[in-house]
C-alpha positions in Angstrom: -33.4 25.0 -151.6 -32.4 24.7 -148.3 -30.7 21.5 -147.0 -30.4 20.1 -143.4 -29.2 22.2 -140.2 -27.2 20.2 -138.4 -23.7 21.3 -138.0 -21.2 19.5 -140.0 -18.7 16.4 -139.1 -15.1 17.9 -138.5 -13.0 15.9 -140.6 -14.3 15.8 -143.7 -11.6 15.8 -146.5 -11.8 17.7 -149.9 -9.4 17.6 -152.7 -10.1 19.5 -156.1 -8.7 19.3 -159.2 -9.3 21.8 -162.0 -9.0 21.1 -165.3 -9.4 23.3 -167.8 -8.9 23.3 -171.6 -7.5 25.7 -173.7 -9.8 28.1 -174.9 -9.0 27.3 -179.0 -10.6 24.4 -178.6 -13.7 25.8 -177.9 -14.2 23.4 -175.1 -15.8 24.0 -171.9 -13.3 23.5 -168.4 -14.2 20.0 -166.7 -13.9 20.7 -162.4 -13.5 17.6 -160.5 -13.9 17.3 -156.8 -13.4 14.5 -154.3 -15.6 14.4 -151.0 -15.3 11.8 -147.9 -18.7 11.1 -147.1 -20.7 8.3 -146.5 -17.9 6.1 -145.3 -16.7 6.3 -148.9 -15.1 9.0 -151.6 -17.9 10.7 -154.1 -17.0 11.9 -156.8 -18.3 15.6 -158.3 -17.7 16.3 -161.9 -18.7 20.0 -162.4 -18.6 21.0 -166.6 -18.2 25.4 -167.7 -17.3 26.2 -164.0 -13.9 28.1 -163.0 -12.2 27.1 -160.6 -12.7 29.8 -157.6 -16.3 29.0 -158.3 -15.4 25.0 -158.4 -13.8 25.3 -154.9 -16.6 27.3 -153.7 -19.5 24.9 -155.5 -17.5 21.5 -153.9 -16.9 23.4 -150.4 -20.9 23.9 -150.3 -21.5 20.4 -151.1 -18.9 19.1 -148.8 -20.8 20.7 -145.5 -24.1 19.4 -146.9 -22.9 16.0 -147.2 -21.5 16.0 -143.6 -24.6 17.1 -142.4 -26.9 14.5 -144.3 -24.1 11.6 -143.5 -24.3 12.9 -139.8 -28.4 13.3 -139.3 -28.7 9.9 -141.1 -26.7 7.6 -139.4 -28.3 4.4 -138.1 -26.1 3.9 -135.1 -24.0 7.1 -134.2 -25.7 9.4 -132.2 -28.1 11.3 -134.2 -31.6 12.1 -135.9 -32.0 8.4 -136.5 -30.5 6.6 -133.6 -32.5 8.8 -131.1 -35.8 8.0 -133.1 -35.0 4.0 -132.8 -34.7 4.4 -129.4 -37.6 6.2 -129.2 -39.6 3.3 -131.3 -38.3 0.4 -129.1 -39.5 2.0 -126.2 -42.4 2.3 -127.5 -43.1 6.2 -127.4 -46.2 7.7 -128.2 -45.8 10.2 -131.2 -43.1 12.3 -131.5 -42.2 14.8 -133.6 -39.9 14.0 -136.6 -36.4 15.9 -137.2 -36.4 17.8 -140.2 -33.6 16.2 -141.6 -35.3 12.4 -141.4 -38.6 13.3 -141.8 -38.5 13.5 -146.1 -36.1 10.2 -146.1 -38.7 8.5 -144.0 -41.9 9.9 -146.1 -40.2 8.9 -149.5 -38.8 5.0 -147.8 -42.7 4.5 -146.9 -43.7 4.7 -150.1 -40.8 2.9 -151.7 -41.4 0.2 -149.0 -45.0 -0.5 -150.6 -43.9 -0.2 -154.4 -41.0 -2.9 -153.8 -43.7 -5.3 -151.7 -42.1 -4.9 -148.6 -39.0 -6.0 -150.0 -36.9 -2.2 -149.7 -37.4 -2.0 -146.0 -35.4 0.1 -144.0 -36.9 -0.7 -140.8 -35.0 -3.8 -140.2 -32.1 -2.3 -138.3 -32.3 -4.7 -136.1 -31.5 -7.6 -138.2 -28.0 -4.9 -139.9 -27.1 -5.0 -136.0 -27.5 -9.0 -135.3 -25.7 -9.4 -138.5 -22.5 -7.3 -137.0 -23.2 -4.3 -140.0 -23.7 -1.7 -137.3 -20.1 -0.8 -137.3 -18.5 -4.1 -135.4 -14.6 -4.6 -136.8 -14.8 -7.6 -139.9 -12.2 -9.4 -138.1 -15.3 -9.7 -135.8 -18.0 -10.3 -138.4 -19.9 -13.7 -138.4 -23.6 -15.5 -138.4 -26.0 -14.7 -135.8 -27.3 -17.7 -134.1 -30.4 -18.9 -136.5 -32.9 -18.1 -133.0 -31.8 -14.9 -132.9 -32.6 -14.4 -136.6 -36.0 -15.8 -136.4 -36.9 -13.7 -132.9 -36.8 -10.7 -134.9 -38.3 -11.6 -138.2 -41.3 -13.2 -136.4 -42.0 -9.9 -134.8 -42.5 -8.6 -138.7 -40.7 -5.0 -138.3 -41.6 -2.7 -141.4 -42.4 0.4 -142.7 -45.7 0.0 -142.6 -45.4 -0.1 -138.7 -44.2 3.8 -138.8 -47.6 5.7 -138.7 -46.5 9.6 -139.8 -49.1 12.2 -138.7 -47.8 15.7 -139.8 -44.3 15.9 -138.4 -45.1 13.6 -136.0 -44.2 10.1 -135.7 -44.5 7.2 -133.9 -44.4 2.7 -134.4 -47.3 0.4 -133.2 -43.9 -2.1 -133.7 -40.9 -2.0 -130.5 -38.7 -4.2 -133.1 -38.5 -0.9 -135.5 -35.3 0.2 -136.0 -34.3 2.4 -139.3 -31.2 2.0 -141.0 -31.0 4.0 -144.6 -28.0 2.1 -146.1 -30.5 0.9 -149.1 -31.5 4.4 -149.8 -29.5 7.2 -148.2 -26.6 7.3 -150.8 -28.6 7.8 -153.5 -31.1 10.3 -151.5 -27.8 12.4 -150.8 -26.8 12.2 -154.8 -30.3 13.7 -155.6 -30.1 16.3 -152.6 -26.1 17.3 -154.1 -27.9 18.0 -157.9 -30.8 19.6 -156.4 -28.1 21.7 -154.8 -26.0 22.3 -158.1 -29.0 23.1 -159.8 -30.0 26.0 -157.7 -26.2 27.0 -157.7 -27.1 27.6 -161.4 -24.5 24.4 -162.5 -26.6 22.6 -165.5 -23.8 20.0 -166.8 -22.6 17.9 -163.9 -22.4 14.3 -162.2 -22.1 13.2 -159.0 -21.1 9.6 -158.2 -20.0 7.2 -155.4 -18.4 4.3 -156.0 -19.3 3.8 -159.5 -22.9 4.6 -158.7 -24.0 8.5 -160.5 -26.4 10.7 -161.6 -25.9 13.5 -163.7 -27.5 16.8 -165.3 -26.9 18.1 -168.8 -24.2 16.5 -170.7 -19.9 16.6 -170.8 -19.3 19.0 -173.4 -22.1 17.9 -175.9 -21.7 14.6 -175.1 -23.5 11.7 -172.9 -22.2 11.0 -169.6 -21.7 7.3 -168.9 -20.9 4.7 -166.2 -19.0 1.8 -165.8 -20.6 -1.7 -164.0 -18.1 -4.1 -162.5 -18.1 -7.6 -162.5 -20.0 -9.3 -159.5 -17.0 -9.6 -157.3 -15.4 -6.2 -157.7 -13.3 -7.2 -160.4 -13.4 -6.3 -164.4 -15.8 -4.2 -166.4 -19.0 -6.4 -167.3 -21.0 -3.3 -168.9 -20.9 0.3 -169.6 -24.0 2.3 -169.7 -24.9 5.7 -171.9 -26.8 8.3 -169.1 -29.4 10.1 -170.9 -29.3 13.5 -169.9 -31.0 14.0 -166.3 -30.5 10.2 -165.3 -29.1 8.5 -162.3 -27.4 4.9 -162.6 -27.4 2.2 -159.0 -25.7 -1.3 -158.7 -26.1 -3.5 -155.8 -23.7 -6.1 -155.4 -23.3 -6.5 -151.4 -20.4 -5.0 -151.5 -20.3 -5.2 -147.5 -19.6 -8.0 -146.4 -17.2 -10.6 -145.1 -16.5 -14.5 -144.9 -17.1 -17.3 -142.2 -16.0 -20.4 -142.6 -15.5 -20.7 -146.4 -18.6 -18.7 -146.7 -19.8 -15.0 -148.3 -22.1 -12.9 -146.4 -23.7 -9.7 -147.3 -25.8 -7.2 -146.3 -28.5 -7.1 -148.4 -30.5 -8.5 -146.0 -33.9 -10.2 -147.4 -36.5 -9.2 -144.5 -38.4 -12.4 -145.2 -35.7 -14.6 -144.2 -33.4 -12.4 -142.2 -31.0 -13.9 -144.2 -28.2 -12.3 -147.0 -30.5 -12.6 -150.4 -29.8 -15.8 -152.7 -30.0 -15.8 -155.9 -28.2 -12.8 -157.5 -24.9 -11.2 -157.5 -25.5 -7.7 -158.5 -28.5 -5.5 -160.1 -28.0 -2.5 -162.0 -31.1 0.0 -162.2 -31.4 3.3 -164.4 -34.1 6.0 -163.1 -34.9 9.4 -163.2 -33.8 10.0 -160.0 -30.9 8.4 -157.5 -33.0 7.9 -154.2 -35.6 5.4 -156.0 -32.4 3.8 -158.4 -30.7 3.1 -155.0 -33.7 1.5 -153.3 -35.0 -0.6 -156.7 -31.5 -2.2 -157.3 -31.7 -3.3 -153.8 -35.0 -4.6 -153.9 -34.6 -6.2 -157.1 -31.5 -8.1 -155.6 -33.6 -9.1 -152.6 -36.0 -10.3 -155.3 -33.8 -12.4 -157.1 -34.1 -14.0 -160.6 -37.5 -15.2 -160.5 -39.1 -11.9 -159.2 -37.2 -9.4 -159.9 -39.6 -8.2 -163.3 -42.9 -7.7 -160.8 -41.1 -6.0 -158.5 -39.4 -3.7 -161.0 -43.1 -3.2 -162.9 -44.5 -2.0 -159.3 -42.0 -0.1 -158.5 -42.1 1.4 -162.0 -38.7 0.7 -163.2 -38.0 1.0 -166.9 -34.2 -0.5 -167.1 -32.5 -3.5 -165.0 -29.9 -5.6 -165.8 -29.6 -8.5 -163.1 -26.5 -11.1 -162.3 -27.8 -14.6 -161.2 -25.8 -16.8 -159.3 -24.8 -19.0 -162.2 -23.5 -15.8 -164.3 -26.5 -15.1 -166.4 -27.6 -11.7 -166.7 -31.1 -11.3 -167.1 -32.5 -7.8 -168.5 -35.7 -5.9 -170.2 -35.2 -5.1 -173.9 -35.3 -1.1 -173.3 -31.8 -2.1 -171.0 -30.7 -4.4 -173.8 -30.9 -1.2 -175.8 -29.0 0.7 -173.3 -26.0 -1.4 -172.3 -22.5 -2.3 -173.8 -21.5 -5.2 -173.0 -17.5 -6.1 -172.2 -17.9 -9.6 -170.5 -17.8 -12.4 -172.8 -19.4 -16.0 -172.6 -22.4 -14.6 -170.6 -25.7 -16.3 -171.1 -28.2 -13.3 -171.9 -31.8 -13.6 -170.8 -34.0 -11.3 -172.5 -37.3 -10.8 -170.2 -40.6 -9.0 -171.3 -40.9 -5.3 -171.3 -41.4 -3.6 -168.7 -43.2 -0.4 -170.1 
């Protein structure tokens, strides 16, 4: 498989530490490797590899990550940022870069599973809310007119018309931003990548968020879920072989006047969603887990079960405002619980 082409952002850090086990006990040597990407650290757990091949697996996966981080950026010059300029200027079609074009097919067709509700074309409303890069010393409300300007003009996905490789928006208030999708896209493109590097027992993870192949020596990989607000362990969750695990929570954000703000903005409103605290999906695959536990959190208590049926999500586990946590049976099935005195509510399958 090849990934993207871009050349890579200097400054990357990599750290690697190699464990490995003595060979009487028959176990396998566990690799772990530390990447700066994504303005964050991920976490790659690599299971029977040595450590020259380690260094060489994590160096590999280090320049891909640069690369996607750098071609996928909403506001840095880029892939992206040149196509949003391109769409508020109202461009005729144009062709697509490589490296956005499969993000853009696959959040199109996420866009219309969730209802609208995953929609990365809102960039306007990420920018107006100060989450395109300002300082959070500098973070506060929008004025309310400014908010409704843009969600009266209605920009979404289904505005982007793709045509081959070529691209344009019927919409000038399109403007992508990935953040809902583009960690968990990256997760799926780093296995893809161990995969053909012939690694079969691995995870990769950003801040507590993971998918893994295979298993850890024979057995499961799992992942912890925080509390709400950042602190404790409210759950820990078994990952079934080839699995990926995604919690929103709005983790950016900042406060104004006594008040929180995120950015899990819901496009109907233009407005941080109300309603739930944090949304933990399990799927197949990272890049729709990512996207469902935001659009579930957007959808809040009462709607989060349709969206998660069209979207065809088997496992959620939601926190409501009020601390309840609301979740199918098959996730009841799934989840360990640590926090105690929490109101469960049980929904219908899903399946």
């Amino acid at each position: 498989m090849r990934l993207l082409a871009l050349p890579c952002l200097r400054g990357a850090l990599i750290t690697l530490l190699v464990v490995t086990v003595a060979a009487c006990t028959g176990k396998d040597p566990v690799a772990r490797g530390k990447i700066n990407a994504f303005d964050s650290t991920i976490e790659v757990t690599l299971i029977g590899v040595n450590r020259q091949r380690a260094n060489e697996i994590t160096d590999i996966l280090r320049q891909d990550l640069a690369t996607m981080e750098a071609a996928w950026h909403a506001w840095r010059d880029g892939p992206v940022s040149r196509m949003n300029v391109l769409f508020n200027a109202g461009s005729e079609r144009f062709a697509a870069p490589p490296s956005v074009l499969p993000l853009l097919r696959l959040s199109k067709a996420l866009y219309t599973l969730s209802d609208g509700l995953f929609n990365p074309a809102i960039g306007h409303l990420y920018r107006a809310w100060g989450f395109h890069g300002r300082p959070e010393a500098c973070l506060r409300p929008p004025p309310q007119d400014v908010i409704d300007v843009i969600v009266e003009q209605r920009p979404s996905m289904d505005a982007i018309a793709i045509d081959g490789f070529r691209v344009s928006s019927d919409n000038q208030t399109t403007k992508l931003d990935f953040r809902a999708i583009q960690r968990g896209y990256a997760i799926d493109q780093a296995i893809a990548r161990l995969q053909e590097l012939g690694v079969q027992n691995a995870s990769v993870s950003i801040d507590g968020n993971l998918r893994a192949i295979g298993s850890r020596d024979g057995h499961a990989w799992s992942v912890a879920v925080r509390g709400p607000d950042g602190s404790g362990l409210l759950a820990t969750l078994k990952i079934k072989g080839n699995e990926a695990a995604f919690t929103a929570a709005g983790d950016n954000a900042f406060v104004w006047e006594g008040r929180h703000y995120h950015d899990l903005i819901d496009p109907r409103s233009g407005r941080p969603a109300e309603g739930a605290t944090s949304v933990t999906v399990l799927h197949p695959n990272a890049s729709t887990a990512n996207a469902a536990a935001a659009a579930l959190f957007v959808a809040g208590p009462s709607e989060w079960h349709r969206i998660a049926r069209m979207m065809g999500i088997r496992y959620v586990m939601l926190t409501d405002d009020q601390g309840r946590l609301h979740m199918n049976p098959a996730m009841q099935a799934r989840v360990k619980l640590h926090a105690r005195n929490r109101e469960v509510v049980i929904s219908k399958p899903l399946s």
